[in-house]
CHARMM-style PDB file with segment names, atoms N, HN, CA, C and O in Angstrom:
ATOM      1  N   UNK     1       3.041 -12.727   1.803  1.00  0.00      PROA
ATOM      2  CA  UNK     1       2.052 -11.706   2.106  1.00  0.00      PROA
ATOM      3  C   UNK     1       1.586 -11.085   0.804  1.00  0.00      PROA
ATOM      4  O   UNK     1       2.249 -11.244  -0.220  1.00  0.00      PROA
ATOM      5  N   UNK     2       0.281 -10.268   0.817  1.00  0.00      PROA
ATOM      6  HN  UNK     2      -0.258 -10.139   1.649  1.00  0.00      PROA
ATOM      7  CA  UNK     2      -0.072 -10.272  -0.473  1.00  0.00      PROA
ATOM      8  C   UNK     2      -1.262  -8.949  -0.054  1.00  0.00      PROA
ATOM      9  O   UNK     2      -2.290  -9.035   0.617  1.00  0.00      PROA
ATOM     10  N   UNK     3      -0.637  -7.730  -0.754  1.00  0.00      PROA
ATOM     11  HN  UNK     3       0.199  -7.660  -1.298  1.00  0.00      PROA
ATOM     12  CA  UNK     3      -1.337  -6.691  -0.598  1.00  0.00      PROA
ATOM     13  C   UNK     3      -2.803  -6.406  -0.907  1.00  0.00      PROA
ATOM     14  O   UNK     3      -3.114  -6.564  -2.088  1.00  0.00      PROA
ATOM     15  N   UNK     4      -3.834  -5.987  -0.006  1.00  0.00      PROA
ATOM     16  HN  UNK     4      -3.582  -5.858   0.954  1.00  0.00      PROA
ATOM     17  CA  UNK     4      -5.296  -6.035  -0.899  1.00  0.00      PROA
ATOM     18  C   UNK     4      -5.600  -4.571  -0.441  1.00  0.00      PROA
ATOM     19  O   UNK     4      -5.262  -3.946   0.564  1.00  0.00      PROA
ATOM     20  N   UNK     5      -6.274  -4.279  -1.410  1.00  0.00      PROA
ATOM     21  HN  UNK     5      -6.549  -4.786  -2.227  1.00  0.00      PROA
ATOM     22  CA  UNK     5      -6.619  -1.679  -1.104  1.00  0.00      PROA
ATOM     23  C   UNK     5      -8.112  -2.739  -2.100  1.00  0.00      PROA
ATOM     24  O   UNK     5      -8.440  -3.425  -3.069  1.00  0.00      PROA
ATOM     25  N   UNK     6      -8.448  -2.142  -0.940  1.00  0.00      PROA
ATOM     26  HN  UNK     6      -8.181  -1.586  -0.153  1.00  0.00      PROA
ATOM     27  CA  UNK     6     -10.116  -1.402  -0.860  1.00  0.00      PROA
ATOM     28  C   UNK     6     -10.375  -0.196  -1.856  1.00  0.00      PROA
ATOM     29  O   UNK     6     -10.371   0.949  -1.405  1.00  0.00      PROA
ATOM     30  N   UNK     7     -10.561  -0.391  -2.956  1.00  0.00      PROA
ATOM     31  HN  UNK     7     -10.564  -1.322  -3.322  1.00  0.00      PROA
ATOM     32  CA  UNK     7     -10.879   0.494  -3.890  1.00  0.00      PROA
ATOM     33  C   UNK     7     -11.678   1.833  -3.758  1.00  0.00      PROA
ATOM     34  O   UNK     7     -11.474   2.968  -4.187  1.00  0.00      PROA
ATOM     35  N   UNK     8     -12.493   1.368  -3.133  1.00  0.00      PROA
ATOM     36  HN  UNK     8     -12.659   0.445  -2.784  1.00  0.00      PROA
ATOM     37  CA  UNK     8     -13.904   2.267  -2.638  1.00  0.00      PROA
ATOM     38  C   UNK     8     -13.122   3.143  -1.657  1.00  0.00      PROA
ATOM     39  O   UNK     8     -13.381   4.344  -1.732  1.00  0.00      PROA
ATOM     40  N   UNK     9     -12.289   2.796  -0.826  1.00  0.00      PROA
ATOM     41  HN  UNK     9     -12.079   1.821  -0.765  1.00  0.00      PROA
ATOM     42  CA  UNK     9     -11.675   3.628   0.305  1.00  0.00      PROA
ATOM     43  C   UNK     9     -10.814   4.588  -0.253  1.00  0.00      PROA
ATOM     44  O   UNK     9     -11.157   5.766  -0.149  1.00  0.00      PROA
ATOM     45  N   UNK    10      -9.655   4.286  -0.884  1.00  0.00      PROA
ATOM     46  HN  UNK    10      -9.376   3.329  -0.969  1.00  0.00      PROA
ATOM     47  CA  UNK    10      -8.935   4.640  -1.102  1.00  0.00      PROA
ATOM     48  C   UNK    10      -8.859   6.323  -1.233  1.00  0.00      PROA
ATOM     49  O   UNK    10      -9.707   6.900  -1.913  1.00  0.00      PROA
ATOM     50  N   UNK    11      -8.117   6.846  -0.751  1.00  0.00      PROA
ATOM     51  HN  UNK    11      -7.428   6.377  -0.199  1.00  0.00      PROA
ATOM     52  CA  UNK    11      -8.337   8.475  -1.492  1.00  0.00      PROA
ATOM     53  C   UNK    11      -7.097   8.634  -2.413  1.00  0.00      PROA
ATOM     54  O   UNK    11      -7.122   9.572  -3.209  1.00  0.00      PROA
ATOM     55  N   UNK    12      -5.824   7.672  -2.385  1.00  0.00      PROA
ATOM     56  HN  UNK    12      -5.803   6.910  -1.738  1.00  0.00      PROA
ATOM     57  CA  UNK    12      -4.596   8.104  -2.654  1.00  0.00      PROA
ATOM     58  C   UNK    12      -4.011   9.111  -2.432  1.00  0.00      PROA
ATOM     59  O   UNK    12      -3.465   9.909  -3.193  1.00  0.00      PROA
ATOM     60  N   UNK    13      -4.130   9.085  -1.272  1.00  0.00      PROA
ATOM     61  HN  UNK    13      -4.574   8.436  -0.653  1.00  0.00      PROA
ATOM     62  CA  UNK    13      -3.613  10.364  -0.364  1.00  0.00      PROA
ATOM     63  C   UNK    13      -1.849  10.436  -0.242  1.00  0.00      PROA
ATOM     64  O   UNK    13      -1.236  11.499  -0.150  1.00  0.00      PROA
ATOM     65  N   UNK    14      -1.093   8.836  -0.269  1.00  0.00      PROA
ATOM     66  HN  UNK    14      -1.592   7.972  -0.344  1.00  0.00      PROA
ATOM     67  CA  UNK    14      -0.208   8.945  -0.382  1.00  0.00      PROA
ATOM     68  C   UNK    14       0.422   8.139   0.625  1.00  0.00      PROA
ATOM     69  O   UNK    14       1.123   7.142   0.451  1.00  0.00      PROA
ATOM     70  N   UNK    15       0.078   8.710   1.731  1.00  0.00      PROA
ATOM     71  HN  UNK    15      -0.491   9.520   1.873  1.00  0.00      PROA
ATOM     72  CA  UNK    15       0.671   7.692   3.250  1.00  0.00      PROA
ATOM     73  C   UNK    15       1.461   6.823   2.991  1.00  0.00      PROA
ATOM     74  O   UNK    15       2.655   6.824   3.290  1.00  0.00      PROA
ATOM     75  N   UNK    16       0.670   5.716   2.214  1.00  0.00      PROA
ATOM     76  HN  UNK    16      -0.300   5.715   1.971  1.00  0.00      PROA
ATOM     77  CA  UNK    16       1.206   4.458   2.162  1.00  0.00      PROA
ATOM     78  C   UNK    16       2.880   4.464   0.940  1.00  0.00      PROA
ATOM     79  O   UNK    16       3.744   3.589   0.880  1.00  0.00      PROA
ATOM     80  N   UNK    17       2.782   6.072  -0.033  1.00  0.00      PROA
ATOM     81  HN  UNK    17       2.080   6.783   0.015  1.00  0.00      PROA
ATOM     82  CA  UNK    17       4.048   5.984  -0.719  1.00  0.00      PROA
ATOM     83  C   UNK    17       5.222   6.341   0.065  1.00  0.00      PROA
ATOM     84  O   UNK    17       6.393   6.033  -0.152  1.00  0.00      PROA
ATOM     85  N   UNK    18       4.722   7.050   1.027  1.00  0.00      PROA
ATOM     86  HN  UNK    18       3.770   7.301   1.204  1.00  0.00      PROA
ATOM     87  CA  UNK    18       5.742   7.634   1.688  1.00  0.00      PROA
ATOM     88  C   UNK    18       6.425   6.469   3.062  1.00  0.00      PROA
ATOM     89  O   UNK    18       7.528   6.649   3.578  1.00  0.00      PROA
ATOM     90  N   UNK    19       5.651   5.535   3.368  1.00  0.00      PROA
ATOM     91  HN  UNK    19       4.755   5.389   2.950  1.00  0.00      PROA
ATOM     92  CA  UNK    19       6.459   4.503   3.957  1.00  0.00      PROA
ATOM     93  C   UNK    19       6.869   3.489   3.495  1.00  0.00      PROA
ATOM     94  O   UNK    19       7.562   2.719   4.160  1.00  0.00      PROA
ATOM     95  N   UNK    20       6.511   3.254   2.177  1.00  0.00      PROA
ATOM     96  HN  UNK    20       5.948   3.880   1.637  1.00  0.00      PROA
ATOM     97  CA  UNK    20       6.707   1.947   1.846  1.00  0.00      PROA
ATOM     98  C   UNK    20       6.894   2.425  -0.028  1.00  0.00      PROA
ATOM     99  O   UNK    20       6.202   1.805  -0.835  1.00  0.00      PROA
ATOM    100  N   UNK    21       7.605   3.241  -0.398  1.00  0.00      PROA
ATOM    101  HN  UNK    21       8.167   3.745   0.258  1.00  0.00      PROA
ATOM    102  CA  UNK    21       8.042   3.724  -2.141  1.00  0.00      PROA
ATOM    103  C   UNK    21       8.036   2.604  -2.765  1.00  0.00      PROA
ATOM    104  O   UNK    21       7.154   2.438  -3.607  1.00  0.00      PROA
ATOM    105  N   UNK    22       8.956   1.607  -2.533  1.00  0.00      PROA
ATOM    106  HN  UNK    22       9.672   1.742  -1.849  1.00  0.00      PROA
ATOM    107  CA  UNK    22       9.199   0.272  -3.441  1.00  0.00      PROA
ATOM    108  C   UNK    22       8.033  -0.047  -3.781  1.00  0.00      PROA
ATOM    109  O   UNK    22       7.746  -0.321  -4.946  1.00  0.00      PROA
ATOM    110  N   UNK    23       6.925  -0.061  -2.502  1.00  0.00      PROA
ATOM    111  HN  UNK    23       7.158   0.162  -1.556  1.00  0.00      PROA
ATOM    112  CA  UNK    23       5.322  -1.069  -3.150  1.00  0.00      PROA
ATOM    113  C   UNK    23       4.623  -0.383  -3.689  1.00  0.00      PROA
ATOM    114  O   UNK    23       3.902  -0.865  -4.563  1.00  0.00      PROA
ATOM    115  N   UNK    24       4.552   1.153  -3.350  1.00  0.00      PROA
ATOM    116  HN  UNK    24       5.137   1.544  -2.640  1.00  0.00      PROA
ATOM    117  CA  UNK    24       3.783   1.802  -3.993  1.00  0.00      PROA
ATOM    118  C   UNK    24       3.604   3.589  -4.279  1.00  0.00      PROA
ATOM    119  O   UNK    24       3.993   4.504  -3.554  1.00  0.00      PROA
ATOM    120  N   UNK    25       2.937   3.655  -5.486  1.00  0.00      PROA
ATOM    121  HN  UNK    25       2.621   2.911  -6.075  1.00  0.00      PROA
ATOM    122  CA  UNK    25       3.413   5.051  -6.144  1.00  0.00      PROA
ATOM    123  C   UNK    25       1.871   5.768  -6.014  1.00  0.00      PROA
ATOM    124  O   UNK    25       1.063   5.322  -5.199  1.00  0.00      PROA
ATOM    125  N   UNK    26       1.626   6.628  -6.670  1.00  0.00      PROA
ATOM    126  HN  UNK    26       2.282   6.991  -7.332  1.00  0.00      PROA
ATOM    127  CA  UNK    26       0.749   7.253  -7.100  1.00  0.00      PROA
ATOM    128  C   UNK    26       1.135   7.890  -8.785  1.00  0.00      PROA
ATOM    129  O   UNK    26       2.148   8.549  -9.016  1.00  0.00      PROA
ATOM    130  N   UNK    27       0.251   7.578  -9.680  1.00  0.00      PROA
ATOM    131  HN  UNK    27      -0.572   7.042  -9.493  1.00  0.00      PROA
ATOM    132  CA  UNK    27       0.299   7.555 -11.030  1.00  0.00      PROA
ATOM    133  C   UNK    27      -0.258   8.966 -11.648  1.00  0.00      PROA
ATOM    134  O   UNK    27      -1.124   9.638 -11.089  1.00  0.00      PROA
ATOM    135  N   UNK    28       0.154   9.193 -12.460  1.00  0.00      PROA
ATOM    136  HN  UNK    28       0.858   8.647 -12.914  1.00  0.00      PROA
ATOM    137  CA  UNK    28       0.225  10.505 -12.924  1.00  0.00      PROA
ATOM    138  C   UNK    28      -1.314  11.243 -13.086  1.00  0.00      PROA
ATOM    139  O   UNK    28      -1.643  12.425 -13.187  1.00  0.00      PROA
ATOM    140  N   UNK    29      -2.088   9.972 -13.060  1.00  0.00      PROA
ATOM    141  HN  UNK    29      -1.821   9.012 -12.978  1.00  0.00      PROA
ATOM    142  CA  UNK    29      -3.570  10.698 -12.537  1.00  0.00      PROA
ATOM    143  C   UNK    29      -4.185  10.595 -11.341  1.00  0.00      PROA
ATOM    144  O   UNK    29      -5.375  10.492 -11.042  1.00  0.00      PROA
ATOM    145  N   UNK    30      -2.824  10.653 -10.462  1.00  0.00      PROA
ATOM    146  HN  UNK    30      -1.857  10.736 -10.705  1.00  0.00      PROA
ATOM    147  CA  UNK    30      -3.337  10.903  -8.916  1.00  0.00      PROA
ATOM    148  C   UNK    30      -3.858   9.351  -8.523  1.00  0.00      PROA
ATOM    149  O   UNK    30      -4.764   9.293  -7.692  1.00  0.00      PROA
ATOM    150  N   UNK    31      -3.515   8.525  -8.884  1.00  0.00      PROA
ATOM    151  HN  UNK    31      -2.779   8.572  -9.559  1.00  0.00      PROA
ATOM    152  CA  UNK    31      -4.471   7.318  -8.549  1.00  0.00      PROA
ATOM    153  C   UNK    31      -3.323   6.380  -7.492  1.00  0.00      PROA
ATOM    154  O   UNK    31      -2.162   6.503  -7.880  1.00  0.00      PROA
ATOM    155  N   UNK    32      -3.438   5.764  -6.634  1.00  0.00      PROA
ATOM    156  HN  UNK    32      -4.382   5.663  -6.318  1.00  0.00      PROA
ATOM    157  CA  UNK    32      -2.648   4.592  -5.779  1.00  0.00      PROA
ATOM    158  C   UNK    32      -2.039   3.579  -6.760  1.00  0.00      PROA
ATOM    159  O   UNK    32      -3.015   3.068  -7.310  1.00  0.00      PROA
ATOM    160  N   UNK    33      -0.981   3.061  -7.229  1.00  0.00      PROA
ATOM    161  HN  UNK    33      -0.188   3.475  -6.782  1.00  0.00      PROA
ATOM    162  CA  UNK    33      -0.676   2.111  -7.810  1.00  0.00      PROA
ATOM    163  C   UNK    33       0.281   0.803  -6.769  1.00  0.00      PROA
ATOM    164  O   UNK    33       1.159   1.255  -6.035  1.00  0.00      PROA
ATOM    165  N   UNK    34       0.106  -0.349  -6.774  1.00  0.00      PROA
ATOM    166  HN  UNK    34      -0.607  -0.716  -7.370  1.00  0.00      PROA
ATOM    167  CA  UNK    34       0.530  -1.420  -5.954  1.00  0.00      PROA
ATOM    168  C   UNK    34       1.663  -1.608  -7.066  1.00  0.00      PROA
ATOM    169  O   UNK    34       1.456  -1.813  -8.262  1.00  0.00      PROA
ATOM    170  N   UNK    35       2.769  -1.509  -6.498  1.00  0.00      PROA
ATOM    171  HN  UNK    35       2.937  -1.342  -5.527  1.00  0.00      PROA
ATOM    172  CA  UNK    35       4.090  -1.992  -7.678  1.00  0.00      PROA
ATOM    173  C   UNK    35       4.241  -3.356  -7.443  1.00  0.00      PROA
ATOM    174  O   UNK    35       4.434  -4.116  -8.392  1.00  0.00      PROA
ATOM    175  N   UNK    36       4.189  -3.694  -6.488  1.00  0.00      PROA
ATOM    176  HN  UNK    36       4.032  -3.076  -5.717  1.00  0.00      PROA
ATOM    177  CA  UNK    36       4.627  -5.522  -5.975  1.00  0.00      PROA
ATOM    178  C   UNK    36       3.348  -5.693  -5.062  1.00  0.00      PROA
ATOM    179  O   UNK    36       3.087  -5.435  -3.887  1.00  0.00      PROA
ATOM    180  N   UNK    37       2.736  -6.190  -6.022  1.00  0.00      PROA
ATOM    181  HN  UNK    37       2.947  -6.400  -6.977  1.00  0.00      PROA
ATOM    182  CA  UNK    37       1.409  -7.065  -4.899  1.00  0.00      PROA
ATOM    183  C   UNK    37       1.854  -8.011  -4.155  1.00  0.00      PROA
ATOM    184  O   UNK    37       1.069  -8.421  -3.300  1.00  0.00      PROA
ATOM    185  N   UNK    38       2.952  -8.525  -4.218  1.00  0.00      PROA
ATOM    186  HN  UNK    38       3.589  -8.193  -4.913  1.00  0.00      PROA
ATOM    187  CA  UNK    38       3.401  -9.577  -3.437  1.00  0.00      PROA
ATOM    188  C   UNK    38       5.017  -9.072  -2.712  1.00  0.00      PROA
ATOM    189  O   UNK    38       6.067  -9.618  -3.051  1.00  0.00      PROA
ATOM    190  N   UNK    39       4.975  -8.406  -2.100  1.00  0.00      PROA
ATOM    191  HN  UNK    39       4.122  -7.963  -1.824  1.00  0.00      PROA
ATOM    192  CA  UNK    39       6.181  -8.003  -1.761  1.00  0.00      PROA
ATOM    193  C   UNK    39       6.966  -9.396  -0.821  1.00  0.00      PROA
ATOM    194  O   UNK    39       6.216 -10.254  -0.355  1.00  0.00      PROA
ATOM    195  N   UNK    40       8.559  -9.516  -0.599  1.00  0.00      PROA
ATOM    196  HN  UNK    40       9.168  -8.818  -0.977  1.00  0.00      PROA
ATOM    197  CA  UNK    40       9.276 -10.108   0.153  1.00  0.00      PROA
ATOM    198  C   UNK    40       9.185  -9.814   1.113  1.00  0.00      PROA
ATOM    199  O   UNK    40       8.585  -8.755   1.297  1.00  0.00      PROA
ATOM    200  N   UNK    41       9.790 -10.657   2.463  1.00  0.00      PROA
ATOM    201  HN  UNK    41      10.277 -11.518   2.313  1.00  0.00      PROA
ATOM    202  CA  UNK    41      10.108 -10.553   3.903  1.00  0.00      PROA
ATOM    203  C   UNK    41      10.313  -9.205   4.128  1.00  0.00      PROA
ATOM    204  O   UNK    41       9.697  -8.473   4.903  1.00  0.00      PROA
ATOM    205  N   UNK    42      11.307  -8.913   3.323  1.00  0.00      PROA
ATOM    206  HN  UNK    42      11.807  -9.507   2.693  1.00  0.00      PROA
ATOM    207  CA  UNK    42      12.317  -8.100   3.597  1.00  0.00      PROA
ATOM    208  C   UNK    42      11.789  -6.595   3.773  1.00  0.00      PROA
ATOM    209  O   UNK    42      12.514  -5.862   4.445  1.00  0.00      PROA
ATOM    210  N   UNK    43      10.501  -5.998   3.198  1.00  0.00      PROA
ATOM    211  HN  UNK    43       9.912  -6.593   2.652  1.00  0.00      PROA
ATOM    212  CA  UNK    43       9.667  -5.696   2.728  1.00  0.00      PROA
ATOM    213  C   UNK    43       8.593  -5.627   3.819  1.00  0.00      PROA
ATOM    214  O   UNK    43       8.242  -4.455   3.957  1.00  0.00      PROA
ATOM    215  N   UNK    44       8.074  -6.296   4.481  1.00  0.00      PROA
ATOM    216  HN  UNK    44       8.359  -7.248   4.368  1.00  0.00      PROA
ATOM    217  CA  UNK    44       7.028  -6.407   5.492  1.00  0.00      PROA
ATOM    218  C   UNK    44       7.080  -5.335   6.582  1.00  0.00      PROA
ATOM    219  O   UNK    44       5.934  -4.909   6.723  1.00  0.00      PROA
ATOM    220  N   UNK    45       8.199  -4.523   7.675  1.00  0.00      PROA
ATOM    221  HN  UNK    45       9.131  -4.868   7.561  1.00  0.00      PROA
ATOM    222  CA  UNK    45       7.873  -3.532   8.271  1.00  0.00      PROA
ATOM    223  C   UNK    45       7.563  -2.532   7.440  1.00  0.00      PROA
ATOM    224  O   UNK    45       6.754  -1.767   7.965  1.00  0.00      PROA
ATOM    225  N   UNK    46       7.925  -2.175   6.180  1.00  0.00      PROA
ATOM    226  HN  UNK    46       8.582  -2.797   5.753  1.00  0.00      PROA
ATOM    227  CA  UNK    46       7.322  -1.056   5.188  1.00  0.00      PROA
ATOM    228  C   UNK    46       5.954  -1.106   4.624  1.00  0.00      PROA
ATOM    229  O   UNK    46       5.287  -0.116   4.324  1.00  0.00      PROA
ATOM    230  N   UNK    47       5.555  -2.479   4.492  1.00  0.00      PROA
ATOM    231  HN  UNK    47       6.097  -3.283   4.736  1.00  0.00      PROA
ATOM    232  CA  UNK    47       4.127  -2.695   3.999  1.00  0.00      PROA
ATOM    233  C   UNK    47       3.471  -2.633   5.332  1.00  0.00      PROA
ATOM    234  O   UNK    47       2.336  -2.158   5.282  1.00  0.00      PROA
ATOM    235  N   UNK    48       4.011  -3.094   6.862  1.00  0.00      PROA
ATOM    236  HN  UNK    48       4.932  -3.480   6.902  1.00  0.00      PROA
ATOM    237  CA  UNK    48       2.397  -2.946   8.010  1.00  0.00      PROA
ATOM    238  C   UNK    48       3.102  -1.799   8.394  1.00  0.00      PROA
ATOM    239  O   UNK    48       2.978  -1.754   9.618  1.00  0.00      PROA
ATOM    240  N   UNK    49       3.786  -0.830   8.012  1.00  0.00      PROA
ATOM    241  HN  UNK    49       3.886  -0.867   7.017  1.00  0.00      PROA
ATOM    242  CA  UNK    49       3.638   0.597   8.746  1.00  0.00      PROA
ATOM    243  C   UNK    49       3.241   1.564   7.820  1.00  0.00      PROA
ATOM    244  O   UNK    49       3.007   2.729   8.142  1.00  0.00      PROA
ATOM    245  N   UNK    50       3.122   0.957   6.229  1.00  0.00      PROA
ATOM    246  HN  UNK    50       3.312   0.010   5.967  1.00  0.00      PROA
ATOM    247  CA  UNK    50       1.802   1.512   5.523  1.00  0.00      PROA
ATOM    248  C   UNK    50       0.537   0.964   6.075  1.00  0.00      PROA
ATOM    249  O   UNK    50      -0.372   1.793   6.117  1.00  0.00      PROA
ATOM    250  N   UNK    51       0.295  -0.042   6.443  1.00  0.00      PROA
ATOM    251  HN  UNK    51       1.033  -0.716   6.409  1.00  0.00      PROA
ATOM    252  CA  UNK    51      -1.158  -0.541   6.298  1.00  0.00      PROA
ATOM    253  C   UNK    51      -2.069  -0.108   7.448  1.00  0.00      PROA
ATOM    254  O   UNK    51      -3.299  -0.076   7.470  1.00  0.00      PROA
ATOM    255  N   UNK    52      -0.831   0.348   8.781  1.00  0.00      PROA
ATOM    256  HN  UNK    52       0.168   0.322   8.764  1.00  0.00      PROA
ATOM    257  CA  UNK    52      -0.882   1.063  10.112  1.00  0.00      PROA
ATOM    258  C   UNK    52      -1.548   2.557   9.344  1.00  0.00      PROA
ATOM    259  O   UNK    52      -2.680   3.036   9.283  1.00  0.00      PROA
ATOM    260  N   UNK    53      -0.193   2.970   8.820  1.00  0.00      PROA
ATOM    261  HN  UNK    53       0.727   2.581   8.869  1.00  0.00      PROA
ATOM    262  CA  UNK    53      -0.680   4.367   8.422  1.00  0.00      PROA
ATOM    263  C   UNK    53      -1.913   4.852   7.902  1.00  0.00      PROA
ATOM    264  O   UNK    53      -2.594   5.793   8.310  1.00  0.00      PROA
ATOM    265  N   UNK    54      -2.096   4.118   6.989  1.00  0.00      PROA
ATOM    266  HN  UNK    54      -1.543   3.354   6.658  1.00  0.00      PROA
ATOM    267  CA  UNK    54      -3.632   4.634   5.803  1.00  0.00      PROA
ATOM    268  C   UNK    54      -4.784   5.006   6.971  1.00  0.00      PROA
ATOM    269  O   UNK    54      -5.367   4.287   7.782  1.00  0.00      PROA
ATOM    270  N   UNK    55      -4.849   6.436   6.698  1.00  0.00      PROA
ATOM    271  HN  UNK    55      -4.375   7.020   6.039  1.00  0.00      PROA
ATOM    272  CA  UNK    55      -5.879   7.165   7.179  1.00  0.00      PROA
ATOM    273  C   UNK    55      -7.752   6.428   7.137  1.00  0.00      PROA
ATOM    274  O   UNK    55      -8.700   6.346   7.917  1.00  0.00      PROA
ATOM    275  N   UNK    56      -7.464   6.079   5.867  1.00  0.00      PROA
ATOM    276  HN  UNK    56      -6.694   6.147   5.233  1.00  0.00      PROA
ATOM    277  CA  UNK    56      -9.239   5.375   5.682  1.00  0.00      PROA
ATOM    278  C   UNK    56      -8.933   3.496   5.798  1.00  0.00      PROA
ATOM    279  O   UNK    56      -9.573   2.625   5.209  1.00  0.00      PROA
ATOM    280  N   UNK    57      -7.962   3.337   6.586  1.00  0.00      PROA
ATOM    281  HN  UNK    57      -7.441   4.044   7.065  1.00  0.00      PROA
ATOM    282  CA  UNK    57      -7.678   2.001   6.350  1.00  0.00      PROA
ATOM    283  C   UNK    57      -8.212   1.335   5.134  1.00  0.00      PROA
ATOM    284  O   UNK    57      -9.314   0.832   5.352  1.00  0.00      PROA
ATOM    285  N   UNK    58      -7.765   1.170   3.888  1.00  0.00      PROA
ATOM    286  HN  UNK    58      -6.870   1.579   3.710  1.00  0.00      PROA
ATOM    287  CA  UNK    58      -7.837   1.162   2.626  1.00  0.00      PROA
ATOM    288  C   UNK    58      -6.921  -0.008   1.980  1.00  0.00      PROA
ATOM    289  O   UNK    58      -7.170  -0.529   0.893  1.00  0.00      PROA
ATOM    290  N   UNK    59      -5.717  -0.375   2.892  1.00  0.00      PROA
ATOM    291  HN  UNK    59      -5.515   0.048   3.775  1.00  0.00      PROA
ATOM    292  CA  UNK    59      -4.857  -1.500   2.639  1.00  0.00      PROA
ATOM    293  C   UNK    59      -4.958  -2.262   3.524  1.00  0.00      PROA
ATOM    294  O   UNK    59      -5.295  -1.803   4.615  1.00  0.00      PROA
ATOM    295  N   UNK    60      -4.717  -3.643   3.399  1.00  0.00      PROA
ATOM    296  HN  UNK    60      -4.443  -4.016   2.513  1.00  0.00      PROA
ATOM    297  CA  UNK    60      -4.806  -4.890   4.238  1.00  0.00      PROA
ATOM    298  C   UNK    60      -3.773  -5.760   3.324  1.00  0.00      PROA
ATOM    299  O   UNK    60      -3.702  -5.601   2.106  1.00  0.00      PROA
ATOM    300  N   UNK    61      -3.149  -6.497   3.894  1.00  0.00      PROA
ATOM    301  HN  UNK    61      -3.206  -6.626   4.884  1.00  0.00      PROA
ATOM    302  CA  UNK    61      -2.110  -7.539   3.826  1.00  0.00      PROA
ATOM    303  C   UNK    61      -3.288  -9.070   3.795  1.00  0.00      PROA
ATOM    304  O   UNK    61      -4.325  -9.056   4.458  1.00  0.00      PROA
ATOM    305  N   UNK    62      -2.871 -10.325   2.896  1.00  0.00      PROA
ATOM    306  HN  UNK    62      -2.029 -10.337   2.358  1.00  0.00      PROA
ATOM    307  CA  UNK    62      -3.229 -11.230   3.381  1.00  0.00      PROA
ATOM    308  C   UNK    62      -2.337 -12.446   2.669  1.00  0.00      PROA
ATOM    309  O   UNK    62      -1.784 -12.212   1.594  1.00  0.00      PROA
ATOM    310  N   UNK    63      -2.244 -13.450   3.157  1.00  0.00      PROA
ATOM    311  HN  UNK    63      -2.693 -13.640   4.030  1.00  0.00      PROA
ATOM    312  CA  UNK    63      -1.775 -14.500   2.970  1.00  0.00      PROA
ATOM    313  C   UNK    63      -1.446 -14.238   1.422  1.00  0.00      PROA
ATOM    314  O   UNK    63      -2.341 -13.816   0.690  1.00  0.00      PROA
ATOM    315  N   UNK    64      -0.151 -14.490   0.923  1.00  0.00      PROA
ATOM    316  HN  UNK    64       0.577 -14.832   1.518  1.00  0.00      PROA
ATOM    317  CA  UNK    64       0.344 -15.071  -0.059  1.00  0.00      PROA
ATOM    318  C   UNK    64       0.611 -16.002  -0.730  1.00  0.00      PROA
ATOM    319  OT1 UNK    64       1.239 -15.847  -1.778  1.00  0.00      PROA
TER     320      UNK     64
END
């Protein structure tokens, strides 16, 4: 699986750090950062209950 954020959407509001920390942060200028664009199995209910979460739907998952 292989994380894709909609740039234009994005607000970095956060959502997505707070379910899923390992994949992703927010950077000291407030911005969304993807830590593992390619996250593991292991990994996948934390990445689609971010991708559920995001308010402006802004993340999407696709084939890896």
């Amino acid at each position: 699986m292989k994380i894709v954020v909609d740039w234009d959407l994005c607000e970095s509001n956060a959502v997505c750090v707070a379910r899923a920390p390992e994949v992703f942060e927010i950077d000291e200028n407030e911005q969304l950062v993807v830590k593992i664009e390619e996250p593991g199995e292991e990994l996948r209910a934390k990445v689609e209950a971010a991708v559920q979460g995001c308010p402006r739907r802004a993340i999407s998952l696709a084939q890896g």
